[in-house]
C-alpha positions as a LaTeX table, in Angstrom:
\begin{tabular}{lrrr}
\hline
Residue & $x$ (\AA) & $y$ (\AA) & $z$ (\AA) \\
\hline
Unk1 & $-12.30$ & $-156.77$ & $-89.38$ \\
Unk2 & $-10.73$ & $-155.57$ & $-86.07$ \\
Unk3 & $-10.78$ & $-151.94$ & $-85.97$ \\
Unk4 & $-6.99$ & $-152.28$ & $-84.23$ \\
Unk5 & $-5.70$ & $-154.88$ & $-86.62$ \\
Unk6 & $-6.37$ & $-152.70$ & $-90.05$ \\
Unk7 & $-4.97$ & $-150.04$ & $-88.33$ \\
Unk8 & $-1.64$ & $-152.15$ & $-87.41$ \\
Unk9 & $-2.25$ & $-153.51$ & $-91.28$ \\
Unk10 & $-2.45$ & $-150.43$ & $-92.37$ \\
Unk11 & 0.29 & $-148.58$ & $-90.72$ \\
Unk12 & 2.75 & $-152.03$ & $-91.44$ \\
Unk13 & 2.13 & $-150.99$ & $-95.43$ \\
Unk14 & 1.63 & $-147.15$ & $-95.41$ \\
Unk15 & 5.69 & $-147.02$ & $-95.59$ \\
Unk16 & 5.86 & $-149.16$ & $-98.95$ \\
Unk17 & 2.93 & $-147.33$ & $-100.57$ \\
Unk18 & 5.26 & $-143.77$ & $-99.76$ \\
Unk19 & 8.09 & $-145.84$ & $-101.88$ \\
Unk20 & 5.60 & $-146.52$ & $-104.84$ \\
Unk21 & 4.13 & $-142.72$ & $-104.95$ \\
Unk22 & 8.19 & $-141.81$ & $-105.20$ \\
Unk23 & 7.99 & $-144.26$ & $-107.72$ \\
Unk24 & 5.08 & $-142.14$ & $-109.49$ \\
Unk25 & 6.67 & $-139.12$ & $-108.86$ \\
Unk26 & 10.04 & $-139.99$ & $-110.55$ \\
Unk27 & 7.82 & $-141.88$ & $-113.61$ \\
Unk28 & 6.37 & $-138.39$ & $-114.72$ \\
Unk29 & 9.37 & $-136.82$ & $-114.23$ \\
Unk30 & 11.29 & $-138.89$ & $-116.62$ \\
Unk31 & 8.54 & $-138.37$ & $-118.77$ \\
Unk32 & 8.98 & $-135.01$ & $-119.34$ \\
Unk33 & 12.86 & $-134.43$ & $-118.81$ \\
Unk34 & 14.59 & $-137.42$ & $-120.34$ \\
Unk35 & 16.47 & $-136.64$ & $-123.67$ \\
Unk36 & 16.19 & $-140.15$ & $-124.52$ \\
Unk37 & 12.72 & $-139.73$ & $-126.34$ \\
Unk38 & 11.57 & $-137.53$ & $-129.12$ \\
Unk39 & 8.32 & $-136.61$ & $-130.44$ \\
Unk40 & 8.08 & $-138.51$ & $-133.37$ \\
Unk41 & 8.82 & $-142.00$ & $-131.97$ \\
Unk42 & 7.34 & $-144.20$ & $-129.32$ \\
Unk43 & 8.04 & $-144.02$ & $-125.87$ \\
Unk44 & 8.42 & $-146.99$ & $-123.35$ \\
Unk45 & 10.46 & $-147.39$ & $-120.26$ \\
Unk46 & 9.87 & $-148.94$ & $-117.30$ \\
Unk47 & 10.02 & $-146.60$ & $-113.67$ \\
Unk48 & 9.96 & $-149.79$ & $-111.49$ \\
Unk49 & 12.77 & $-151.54$ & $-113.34$ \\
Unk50 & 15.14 & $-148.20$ & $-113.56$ \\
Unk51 & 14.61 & $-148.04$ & $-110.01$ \\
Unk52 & 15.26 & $-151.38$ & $-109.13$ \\
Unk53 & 18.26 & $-151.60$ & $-111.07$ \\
Unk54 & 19.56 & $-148.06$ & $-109.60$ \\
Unk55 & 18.85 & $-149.42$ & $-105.71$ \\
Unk56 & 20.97 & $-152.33$ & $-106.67$ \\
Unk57 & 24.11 & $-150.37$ & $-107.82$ \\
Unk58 & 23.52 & $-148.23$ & $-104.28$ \\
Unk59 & 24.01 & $-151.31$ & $-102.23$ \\
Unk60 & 28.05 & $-151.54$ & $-103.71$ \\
Unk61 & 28.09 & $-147.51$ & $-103.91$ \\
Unk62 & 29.81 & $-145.50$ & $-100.99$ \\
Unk63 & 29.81 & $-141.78$ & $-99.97$ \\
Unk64 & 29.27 & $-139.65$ & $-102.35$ \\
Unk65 & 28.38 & $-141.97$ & $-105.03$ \\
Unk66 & 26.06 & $-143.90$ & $-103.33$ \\
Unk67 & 24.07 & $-140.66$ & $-101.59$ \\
Unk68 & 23.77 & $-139.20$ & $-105.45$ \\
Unk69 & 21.80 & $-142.41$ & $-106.39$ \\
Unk70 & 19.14 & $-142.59$ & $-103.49$ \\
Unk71 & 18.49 & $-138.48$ & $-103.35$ \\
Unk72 & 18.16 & $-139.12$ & $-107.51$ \\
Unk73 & 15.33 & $-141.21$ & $-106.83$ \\
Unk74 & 14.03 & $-138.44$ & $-104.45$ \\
Unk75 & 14.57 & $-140.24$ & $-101.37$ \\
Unk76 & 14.68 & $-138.65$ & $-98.74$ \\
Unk77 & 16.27 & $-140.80$ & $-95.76$ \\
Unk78 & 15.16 & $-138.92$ & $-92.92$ \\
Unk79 & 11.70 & $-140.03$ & $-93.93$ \\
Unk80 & 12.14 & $-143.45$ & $-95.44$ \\
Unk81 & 14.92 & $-145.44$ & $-93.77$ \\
Unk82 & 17.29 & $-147.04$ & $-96.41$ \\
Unk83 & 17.15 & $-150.26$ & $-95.09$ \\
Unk84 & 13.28 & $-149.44$ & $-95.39$ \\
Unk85 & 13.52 & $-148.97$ & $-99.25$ \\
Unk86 & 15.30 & $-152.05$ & $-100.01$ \\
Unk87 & 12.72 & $-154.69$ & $-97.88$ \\
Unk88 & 9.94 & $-152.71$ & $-99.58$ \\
Unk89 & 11.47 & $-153.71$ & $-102.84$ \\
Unk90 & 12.38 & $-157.04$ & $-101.79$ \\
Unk91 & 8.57 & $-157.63$ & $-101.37$ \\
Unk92 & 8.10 & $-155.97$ & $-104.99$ \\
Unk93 & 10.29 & $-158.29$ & $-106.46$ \\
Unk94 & 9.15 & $-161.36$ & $-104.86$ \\
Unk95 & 5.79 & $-161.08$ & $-105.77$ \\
Unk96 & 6.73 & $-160.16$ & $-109.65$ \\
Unk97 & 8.91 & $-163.72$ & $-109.54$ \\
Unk98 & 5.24 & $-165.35$ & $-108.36$ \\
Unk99 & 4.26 & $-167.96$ & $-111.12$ \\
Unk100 & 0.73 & $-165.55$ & $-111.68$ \\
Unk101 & 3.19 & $-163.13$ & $-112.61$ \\
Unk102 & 6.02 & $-164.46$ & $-114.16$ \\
Unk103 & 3.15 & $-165.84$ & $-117.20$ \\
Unk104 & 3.25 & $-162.02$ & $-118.68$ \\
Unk105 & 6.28 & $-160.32$ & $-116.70$ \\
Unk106 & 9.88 & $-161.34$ & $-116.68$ \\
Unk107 & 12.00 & $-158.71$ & $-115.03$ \\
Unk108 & 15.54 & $-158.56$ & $-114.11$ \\
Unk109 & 18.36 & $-156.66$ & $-113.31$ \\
Unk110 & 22.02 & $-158.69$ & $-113.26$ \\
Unk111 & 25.68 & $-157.37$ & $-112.77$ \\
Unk112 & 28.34 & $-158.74$ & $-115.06$ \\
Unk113 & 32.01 & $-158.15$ & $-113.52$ \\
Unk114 & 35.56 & $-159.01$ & $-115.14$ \\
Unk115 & 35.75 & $-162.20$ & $-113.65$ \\
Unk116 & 39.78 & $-161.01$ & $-112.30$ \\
Unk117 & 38.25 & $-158.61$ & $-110.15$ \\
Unk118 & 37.18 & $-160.48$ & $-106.28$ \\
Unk119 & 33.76 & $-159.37$ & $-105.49$ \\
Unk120 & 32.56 & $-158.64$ & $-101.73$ \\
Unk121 & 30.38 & $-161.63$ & $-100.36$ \\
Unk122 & 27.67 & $-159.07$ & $-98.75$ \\
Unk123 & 27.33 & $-157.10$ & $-102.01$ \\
Unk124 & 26.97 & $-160.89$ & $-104.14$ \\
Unk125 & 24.16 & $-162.21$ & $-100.84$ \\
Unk126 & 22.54 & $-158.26$ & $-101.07$ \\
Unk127 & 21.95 & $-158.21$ & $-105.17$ \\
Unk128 & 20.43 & $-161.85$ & $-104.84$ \\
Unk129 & 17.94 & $-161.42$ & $-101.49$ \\
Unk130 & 16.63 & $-158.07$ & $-101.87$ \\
Unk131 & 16.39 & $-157.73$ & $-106.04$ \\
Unk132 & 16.69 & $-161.84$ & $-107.16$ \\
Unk133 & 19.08 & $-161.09$ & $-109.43$ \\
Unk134 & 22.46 & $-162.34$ & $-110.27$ \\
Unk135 & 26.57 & $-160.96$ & $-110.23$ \\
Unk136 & 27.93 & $-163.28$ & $-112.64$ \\
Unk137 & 31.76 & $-162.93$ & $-113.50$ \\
Unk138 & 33.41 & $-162.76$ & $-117.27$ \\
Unk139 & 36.23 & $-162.53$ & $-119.49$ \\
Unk140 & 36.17 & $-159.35$ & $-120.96$ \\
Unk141 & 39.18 & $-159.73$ & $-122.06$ \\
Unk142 & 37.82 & $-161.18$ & $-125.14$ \\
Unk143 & 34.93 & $-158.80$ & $-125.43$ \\
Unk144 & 32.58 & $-160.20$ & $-128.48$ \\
Unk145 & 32.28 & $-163.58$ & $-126.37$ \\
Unk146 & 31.38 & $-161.46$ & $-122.96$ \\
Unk147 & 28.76 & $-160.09$ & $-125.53$ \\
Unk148 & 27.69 & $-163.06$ & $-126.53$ \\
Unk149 & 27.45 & $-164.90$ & $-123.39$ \\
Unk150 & 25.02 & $-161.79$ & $-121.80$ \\
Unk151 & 23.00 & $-162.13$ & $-124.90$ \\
Unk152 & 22.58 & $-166.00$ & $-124.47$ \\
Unk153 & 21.64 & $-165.55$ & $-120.83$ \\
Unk154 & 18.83 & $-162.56$ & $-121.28$ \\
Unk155 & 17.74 & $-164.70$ & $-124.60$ \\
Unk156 & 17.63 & $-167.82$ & $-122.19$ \\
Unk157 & 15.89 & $-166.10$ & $-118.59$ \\
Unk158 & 13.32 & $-164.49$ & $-120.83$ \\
Unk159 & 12.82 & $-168.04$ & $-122.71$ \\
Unk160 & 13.71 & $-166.52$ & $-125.82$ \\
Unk161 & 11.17 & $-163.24$ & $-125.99$ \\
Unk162 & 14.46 & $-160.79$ & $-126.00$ \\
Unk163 & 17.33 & $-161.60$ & $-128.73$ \\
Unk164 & 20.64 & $-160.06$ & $-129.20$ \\
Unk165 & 19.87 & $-157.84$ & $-126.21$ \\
Unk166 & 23.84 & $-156.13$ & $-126.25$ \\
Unk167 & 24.53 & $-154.65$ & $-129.80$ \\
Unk168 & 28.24 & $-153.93$ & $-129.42$ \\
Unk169 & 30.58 & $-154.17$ & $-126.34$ \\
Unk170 & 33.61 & $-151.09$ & $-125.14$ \\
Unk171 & 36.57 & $-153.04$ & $-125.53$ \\
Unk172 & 37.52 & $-151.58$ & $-122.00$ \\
Unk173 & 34.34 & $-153.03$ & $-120.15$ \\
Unk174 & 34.88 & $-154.59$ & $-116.73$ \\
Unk175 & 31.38 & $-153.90$ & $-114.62$ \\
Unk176 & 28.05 & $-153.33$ & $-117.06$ \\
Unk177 & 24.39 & $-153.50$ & $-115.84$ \\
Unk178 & 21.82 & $-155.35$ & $-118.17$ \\
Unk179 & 18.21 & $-154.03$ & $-117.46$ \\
Unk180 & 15.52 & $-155.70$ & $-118.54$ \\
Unk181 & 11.46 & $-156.16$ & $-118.41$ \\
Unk182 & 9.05 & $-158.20$ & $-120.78$ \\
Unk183 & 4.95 & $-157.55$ & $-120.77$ \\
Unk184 & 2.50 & $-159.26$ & $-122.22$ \\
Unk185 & $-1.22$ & $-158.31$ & $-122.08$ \\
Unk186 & $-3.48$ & $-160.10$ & $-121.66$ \\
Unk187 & $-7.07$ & $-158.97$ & $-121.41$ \\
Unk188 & $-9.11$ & $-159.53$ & $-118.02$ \\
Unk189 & $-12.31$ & $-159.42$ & $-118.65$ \\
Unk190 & $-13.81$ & $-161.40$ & $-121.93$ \\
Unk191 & $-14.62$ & $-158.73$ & $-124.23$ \\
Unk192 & $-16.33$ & $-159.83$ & $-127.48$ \\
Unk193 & $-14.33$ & $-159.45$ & $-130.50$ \\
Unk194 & $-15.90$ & $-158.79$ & $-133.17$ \\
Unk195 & $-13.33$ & $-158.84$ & $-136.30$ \\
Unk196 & $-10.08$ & $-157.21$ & $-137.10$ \\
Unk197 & $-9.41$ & $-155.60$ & $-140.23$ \\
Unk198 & $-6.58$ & $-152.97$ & $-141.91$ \\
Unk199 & $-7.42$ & $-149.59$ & $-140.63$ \\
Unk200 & $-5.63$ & $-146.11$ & $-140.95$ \\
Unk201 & $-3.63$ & $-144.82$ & $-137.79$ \\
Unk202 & $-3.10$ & $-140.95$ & $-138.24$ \\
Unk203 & 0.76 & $-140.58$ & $-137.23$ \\
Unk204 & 0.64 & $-136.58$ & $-136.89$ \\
Unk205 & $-0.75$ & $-134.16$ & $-139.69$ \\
Unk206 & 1.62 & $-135.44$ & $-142.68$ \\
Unk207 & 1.58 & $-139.23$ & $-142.40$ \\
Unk208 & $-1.11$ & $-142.18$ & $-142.25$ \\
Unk209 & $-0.02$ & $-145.91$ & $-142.08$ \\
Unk210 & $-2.55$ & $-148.65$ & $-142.00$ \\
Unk211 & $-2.55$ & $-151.10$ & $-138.92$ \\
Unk212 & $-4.48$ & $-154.28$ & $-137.96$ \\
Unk213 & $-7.29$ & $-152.85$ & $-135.53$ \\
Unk214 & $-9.26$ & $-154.97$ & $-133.43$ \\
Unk215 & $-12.70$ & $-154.16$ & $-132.48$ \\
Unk216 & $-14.20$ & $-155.14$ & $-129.32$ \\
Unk217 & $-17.82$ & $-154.82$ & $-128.15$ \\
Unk218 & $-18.68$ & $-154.53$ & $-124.84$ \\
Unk219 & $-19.02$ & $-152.62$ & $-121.47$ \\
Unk220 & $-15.34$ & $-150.65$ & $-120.83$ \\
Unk221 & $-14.28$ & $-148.10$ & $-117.89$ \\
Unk222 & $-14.34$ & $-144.76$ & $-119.67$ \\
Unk223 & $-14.37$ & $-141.13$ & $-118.96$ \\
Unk224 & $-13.48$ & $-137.82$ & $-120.86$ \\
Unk225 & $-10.80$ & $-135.73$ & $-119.02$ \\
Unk226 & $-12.40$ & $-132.58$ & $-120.35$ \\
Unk227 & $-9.56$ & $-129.80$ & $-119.07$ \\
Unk228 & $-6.84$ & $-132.60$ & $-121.48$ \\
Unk229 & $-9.60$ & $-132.56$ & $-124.23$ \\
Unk230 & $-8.51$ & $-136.71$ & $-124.05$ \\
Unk231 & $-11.00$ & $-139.47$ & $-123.53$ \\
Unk232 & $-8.85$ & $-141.98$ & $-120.75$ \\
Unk233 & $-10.00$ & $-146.09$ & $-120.40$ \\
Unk234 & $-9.05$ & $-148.08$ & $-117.41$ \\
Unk235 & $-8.30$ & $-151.90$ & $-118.32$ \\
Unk236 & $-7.36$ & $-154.67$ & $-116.04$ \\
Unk237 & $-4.82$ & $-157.70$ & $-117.43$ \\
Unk238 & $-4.38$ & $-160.68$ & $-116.48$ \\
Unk239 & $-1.96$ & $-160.71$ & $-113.30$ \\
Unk240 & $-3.04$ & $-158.03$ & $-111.13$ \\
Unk241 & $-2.65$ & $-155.11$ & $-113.84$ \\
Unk242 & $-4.13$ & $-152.02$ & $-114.72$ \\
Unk243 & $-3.53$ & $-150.15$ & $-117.59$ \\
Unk244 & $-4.20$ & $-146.46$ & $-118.43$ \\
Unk245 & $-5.02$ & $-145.37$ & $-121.62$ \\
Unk246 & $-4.83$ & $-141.21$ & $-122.53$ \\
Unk247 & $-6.59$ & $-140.81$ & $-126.38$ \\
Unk248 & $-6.01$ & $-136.87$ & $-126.52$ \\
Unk249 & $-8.16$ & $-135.04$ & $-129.38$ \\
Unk250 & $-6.01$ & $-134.75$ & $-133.04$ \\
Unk251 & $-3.74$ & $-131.94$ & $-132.35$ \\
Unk252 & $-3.88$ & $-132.10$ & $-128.76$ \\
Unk253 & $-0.95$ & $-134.56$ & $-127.41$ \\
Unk254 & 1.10 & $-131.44$ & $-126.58$ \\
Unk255 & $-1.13$ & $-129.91$ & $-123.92$ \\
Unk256 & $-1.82$ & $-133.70$ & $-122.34$ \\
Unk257 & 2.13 & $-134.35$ & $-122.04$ \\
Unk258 & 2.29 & $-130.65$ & $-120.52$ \\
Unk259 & 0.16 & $-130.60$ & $-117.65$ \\
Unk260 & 0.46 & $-134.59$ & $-117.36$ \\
Unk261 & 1.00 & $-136.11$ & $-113.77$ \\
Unk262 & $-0.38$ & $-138.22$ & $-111.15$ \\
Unk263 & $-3.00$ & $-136.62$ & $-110.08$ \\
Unk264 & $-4.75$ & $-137.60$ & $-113.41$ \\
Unk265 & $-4.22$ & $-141.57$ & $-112.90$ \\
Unk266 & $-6.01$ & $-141.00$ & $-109.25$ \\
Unk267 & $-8.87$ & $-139.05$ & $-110.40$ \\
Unk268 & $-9.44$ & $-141.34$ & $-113.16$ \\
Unk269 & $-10.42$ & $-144.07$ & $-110.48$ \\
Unk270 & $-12.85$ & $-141.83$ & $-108.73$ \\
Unk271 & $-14.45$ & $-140.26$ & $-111.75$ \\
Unk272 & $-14.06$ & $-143.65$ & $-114.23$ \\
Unk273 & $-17.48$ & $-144.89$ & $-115.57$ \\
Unk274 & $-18.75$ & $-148.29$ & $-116.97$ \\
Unk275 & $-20.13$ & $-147.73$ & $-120.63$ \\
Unk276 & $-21.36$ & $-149.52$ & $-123.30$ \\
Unk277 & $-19.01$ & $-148.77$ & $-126.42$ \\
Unk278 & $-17.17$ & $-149.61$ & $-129.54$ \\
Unk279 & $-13.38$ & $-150.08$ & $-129.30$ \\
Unk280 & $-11.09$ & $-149.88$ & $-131.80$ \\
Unk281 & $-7.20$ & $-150.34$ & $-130.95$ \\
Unk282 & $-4.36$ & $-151.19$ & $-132.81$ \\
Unk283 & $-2.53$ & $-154.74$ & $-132.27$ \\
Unk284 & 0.90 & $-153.67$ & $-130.77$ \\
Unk285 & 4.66 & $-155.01$ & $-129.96$ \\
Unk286 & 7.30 & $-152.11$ & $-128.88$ \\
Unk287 & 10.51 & $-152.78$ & $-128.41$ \\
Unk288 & 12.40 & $-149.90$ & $-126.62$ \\
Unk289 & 16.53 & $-149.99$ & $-125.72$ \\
Unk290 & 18.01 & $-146.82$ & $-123.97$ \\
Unk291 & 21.07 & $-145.53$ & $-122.95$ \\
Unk292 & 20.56 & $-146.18$ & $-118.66$ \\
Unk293 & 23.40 & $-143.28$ & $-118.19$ \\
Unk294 & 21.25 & $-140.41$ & $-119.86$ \\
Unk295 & 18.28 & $-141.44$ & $-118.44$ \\
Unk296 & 20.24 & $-141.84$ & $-114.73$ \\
Unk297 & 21.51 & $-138.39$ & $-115.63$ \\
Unk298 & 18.36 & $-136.66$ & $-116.21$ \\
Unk299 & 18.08 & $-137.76$ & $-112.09$ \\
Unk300 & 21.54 & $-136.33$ & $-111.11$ \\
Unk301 & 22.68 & $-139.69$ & $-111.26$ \\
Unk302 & 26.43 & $-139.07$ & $-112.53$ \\
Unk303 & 28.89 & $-140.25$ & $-110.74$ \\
Unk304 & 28.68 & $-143.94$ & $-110.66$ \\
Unk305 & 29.62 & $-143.64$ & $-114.61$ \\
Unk306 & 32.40 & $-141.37$ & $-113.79$ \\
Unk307 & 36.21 & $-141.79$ & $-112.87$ \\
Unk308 & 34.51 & $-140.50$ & $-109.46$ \\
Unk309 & 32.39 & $-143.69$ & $-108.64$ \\
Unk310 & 33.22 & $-144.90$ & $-105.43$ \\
Unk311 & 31.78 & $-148.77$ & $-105.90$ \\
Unk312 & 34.15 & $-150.36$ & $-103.02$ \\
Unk313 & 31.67 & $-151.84$ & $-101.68$ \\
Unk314 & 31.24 & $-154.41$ & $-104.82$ \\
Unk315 & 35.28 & $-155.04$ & $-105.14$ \\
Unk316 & 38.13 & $-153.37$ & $-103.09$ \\
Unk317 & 40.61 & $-154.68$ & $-106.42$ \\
Unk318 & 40.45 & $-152.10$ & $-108.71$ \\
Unk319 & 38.72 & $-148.54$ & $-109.10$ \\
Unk320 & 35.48 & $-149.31$ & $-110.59$ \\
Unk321 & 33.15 & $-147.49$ & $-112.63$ \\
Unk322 & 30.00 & $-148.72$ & $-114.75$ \\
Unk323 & 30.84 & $-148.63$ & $-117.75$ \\
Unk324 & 27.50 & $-149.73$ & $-119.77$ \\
Unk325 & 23.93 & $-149.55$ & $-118.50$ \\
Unk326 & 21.23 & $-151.12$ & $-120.97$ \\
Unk327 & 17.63 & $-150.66$ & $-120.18$ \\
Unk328 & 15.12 & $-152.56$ & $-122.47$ \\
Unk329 & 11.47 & $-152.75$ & $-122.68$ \\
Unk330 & 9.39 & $-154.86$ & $-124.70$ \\
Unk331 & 5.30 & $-154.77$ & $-124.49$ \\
Unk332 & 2.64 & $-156.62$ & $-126.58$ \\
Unk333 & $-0.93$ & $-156.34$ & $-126.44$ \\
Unk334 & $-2.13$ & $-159.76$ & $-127.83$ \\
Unk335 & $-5.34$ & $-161.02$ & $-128.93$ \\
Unk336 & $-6.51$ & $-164.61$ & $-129.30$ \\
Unk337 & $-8.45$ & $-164.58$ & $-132.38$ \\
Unk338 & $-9.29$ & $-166.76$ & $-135.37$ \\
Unk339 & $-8.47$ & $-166.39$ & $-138.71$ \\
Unk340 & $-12.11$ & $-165.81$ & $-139.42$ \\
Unk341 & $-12.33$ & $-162.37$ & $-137.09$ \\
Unk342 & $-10.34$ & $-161.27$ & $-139.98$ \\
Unk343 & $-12.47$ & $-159.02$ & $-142.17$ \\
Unk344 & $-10.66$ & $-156.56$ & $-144.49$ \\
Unk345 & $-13.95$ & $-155.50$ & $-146.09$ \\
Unk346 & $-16.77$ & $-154.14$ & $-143.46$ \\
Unk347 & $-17.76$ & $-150.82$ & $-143.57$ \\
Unk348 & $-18.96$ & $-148.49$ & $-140.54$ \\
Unk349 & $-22.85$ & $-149.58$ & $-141.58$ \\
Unk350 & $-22.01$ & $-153.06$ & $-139.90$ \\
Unk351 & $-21.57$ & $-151.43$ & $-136.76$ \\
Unk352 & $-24.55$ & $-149.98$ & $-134.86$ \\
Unk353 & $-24.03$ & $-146.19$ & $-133.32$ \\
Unk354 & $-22.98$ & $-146.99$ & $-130.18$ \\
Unk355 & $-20.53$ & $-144.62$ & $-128.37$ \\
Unk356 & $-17.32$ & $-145.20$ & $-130.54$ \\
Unk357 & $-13.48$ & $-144.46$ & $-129.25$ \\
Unk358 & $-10.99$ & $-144.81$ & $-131.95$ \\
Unk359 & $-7.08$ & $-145.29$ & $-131.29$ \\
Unk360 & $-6.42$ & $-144.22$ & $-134.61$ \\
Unk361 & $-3.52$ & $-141.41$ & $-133.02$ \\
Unk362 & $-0.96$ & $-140.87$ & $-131.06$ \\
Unk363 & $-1.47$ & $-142.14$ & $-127.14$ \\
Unk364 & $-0.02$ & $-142.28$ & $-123.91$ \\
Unk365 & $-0.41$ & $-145.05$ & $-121.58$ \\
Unk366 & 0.29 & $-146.06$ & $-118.44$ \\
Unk367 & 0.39 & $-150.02$ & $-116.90$ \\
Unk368 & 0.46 & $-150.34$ & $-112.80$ \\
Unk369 & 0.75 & $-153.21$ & $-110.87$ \\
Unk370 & $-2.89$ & $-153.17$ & $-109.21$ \\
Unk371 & $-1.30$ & $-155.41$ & $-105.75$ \\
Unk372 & 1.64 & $-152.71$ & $-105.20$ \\
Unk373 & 0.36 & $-149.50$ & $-107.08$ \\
Unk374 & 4.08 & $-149.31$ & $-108.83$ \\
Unk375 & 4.33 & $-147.84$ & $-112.54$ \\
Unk376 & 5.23 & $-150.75$ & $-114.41$ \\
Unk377 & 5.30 & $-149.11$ & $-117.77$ \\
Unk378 & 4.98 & $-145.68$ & $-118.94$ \\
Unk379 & 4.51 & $-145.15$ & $-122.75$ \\
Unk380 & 3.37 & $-143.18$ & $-126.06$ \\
Unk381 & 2.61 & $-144.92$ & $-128.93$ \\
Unk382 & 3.19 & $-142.69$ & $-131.85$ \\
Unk383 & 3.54 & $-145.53$ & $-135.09$ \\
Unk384 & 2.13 & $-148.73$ & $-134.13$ \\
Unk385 & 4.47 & $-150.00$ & $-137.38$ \\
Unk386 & 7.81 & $-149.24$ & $-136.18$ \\
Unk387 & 9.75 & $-151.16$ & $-133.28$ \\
Unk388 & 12.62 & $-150.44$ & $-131.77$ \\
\hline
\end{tabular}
């Protein structure tokens, strides 16, 4: 290649790669500050779709309002232009809408307004080009069919994967933000399987629950992160995806969620190895809803949910305010097996003594896009039983 063309390739992308280390940044941080989690259940949210959804809501924020939202995110606009942010994000969403993509991910972020209010054309054209998302207008007047009309359209754009995505509805509601992001994996490379069968899963010190595990024979990317006392596997999905998984040592999940950052997911690629071992790994579906204002809050991000909000840049009608913010996450790790992988009765002495790793405990994982380097899910699986 042209020594002056990478350059000029390089230099046209370095600004969008600072936006996805932000991105990074932020993910950890919610990670360790948000009061939406506890220890005891599992974790998943998704960075990329909080900030989407937040960047959206800045484009109809003024002043104060809107300058809360982008330095929450940790911009910093003397360094990345806004207008900078928002293409970069524009290409993020187009490529997740891609057909390769949309097979496993279905993402979306749409505005529903009280249909009374008159909405600002350049907001309505802004939400659609940059984010591909939707403003659509309601009664919410009559607030259980508002409910059930949002529920009918997530139920429909997700082709039925997420049901009954609103639970109740404020009477008062006239501008609410459904958040939303659906991943299936799917794995990349064509591991052997070699049977799945009831195994126990070691909660924390005072409870066990038996889960299906599949085992898988084969060649994986693996390395032990000796400071975390955690073995961590790098696996690529279908659809330009990379997932991290961080298998601490029993008793050690505290000091991995301590010191966890960044820096960990890049030195896994340089120090990452190809070995021959057995996997074992629990079939899992988590479904996660949370509260968008406490996690915005653990940002700074306040005032758009207060009597404060200055949103006249989406309606000059009334004094506006978000009133409910729903973020939901739903992953599955799926495996196409027969009924005859099923095997509730082997014992260890079926298996030769090949290097073994066992998700049998708590983990943390992390799943990037691969094209764009963007957190698409950060998560700790604690009970591979319960959902939701």
């Amino acid at each position: 290649m042209d020594v002056d063309e990478h350059d000029h390739d390089h230099k046209e992308h370095l600004p969008c790669y600072r936006v996805s280390y932000i991105i990074i940044q932020v993910a950890f941080s919610l990670y360790h500050k948000s009061n939406n989690w506890t220890k005891h259940t599992n974790i998943l949210f998704s960075p990329l779709s909080i900030f989407a959804s937040s960047l959206m809501l800045s484009l109809g924020a003024k002043k104060n309002t809107h300058d809360q939202i982008l330095e929450g995110l940790n911009f910093n606009l003397t360094e990345t232009p806004e207008n900078l942010i928002h293409e970069c994000f524009q290409q993020l969403t187009y490529i997740f809408h891609q057909p390769d993509h949309k097979e496993q991910l279905a993402m979306d972020s749409s505005l529903f307004i009280d249909k009374n209010l008159k909405l600002k054309d350049r907001f309505v054209e802004d939400v659609n080009s940059l984010y591909h998302s939707k403003v659509i207008a309601l009664n919410f007047n009559d607030t259980q069919r508002a409910q059930n009309q949002i529920n009918a359209y997530v139920e429909r754009e997700t082709q039925g994967k997420i049901a009954g995505f609103v639970k109740e509805m404020e009477a008062d509601t006239a501008f609410a933000l459904m958040n939303y992001i659906f991943f299936q994996g799917k794995w990349y490379d064509d591991f052997e399987v070699e049977h799945i069968a009831e195994q126990d899963f070691y909660v924390n010190s005072d409870m066990t629950v038996r889960v299906p595990m599949v085992h898988r024979r084969g060649r994986f990317f693996l390395y032990r992160e000796l400071d975390l006392s955690s073995w961590v596997m790098v696996q690529h999905y279908m659809g330009d995806a990379t997932v991290f998984f961080m298998l601490p040592d029993q008793g050690k999940m505290w000091e991995l969620e301590e010191t966890l950052n960044q820096r960990h997911f890049e030195n896994s690629l340089q120090l990452i190895d190809l070995r021959t071992a057995d996997l074992y790994f629990p079939r899992l579906s988590i479904t996660t809803t949370y509260d968008l204002k406490t996690i915005l809050g653990t940002l700074g991000i306040t005032k758009i949910f207060s009597n404060e909000a200055d949103l006249s840049g989406v309606t000059q009608d009334a004094l506006l305010k978000l009133d409910k913010a729903v973020h939901k996450a739903v992953l599955t790790f799926g495996d196409e097996v027969t009924e005859a992988a099923w095997n509730t009765s082997w014992s260890k002495r079926d298996v030769p003594q090949n290097l073994s790793i066992h998700f049998n405990r708590p983990f943390i994982f992390v799943i990037k896009d691969e094209y764009t380097n963007c957190p698409l899910f950060v998560g700790k699986v604690v009970n591979p039983t319960t959902n939701d």
